[in-house]
C-alpha positions as CSV (number, residue, x, y, z in Angstrom):
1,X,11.6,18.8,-16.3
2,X,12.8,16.2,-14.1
3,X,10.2,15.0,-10.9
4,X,12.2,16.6,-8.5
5,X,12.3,20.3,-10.2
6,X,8.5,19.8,-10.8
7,X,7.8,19.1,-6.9
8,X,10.0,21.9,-6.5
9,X,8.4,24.0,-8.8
10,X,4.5,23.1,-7.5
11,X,5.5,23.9,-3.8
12,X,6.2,27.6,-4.7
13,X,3.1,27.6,-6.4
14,X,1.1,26.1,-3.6
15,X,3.3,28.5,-1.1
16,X,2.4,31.7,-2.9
17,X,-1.9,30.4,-3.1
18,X,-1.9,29.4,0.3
19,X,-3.0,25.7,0.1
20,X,-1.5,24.4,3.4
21,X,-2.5,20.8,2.7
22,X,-0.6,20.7,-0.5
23,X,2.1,22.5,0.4
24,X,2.9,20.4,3.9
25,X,2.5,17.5,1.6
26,X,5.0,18.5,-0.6
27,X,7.5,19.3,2.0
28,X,7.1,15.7,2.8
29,X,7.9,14.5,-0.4
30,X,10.5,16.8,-0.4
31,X,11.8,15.7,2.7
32,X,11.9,11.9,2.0
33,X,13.8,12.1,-1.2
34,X,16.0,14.8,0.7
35,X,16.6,11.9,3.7
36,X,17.0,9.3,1.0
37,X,19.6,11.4,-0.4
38,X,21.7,12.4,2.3
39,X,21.2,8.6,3.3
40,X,22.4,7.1,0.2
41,X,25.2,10.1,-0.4
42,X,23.8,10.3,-3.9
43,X,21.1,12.9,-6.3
44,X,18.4,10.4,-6.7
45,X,16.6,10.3,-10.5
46,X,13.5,10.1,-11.8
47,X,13.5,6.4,-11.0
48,X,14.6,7.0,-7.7
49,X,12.5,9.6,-7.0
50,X,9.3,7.2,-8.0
51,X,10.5,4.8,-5.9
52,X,10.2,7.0,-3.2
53,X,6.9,8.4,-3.7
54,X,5.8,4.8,-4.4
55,X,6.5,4.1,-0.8
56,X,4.9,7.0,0.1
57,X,1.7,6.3,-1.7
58,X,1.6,3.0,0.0
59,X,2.3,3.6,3.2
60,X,-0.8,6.0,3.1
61,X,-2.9,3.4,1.4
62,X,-2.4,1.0,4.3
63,X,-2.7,4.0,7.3
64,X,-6.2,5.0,5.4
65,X,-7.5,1.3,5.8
66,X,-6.3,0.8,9.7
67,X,-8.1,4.4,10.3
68,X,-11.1,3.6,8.2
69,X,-11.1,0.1,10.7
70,X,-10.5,2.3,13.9
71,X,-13.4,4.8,12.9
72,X,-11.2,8.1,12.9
73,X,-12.9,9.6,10.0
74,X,-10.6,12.6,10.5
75,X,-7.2,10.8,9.6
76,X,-8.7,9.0,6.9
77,X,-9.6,12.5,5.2
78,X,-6.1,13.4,6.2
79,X,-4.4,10.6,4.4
80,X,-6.4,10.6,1.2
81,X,-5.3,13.7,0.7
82,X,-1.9,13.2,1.1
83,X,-2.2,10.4,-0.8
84,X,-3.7,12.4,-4.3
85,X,-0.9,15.0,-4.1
86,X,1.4,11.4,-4.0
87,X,0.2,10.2,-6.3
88,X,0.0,13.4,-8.8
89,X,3.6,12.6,-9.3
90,X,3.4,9.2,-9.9
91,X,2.7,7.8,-13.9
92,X,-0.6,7.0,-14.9
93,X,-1.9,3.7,-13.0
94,X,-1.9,0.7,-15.4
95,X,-5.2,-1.2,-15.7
96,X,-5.5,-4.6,-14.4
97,X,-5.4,-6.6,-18.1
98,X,-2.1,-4.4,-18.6
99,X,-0.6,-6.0,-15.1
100,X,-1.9,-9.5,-16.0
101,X,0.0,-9.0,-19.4
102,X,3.3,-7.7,-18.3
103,X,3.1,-10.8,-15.8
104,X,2.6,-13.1,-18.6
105,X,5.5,-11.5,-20.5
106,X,7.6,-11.8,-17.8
107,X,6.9,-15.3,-16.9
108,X,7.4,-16.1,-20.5
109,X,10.9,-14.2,-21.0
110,X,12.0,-15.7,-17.6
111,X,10.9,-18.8,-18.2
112,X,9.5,-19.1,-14.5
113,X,8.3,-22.5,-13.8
114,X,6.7,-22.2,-10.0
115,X,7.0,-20.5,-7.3
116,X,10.9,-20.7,-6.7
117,X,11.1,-18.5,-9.5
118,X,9.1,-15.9,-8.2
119,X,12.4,-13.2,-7.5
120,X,13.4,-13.5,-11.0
121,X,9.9,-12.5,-12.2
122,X,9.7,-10.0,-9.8
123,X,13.1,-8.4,-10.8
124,X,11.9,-8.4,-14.4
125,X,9.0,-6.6,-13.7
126,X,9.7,-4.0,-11.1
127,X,10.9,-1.6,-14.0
128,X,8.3,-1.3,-15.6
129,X,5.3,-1.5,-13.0
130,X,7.0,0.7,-10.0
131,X,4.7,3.6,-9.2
132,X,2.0,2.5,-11.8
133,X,0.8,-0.5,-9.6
134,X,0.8,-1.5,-6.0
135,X,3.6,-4.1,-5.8
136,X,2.0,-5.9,-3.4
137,X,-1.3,-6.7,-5.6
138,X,1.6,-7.4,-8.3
139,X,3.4,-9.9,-6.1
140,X,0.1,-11.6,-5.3
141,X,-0.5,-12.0,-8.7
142,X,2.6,-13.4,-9.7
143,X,2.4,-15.8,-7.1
144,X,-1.0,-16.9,-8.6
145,X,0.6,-17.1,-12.0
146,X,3.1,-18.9,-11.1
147,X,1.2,-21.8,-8.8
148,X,-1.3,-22.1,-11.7
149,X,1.7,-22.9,-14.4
């Protein structure tokens, strides 16, 4: 079952119980793939589709923290939990010795020599990190990597 049949399939389900914060949720997923489709004039994949809620994920990840500094404890409950239906969809998180591997592979088959070289890296990589990893933790990383070697 493809991403987009299960969202599908898990706002029925949270339609017929009656769980209002899961179900708006999911009619914001739904929503941004639908806008990204109608944008793009295309039926996003699976890929796609964890691009998407990638972006999603992160742009709660960042309102959580500006809340958190503000002091609205109401909108940072809010977000979290937006934020776990998000990321419900997305694959299993890799660990941070799995990141600092795939960089090193990466590197190594791009044979990245400072900082310049940071794109191709980055290209490389996306594939196989997007949705398991906040890119922008990744990018620091590589950029690390890469003004070490």
């Amino acid at each position: 079952m493809s991403i987009k049949a299960r969202i599908h399939e898990d706002m029925k389900i949270a339609l017929k119980g009656g769980d209002k914060a899961r179900l708006s949720t999911i009619r914001l997923i739904m929503a941004a793939v639908k806008q990204r489709e109608v944008d793009e004039r295309v039926e996003l994949d699976d890929a796609q589709v964890l691009a998407v809620l990638d972006k999603m994920a992160k742009q709660r990840r960042e309102s959580i923290s500006q809340y958190r500094a503000a002091g609205r404890d109401d909108l940072v409950q809010k977000e979290e939990t937006e934020l776990e239906v998000i990321q419900s969809y997305l694959p299993e998180a890799l660990a941070e010795d799995e990141i600092d591997a795939l960089i090193a592979a990466a590197i190594e088959e791009t044979g990245a020599a400072g900082i310049r070289d940071m794109g191709k890296v980055m290209t490389r990589l996306k594939p196989q990190i997007q949705g398991r990893a906040d890119m922008s933790q990744v990018s620091a990383k590589v950029k690390a990597a890469l003004a070490q070697g």
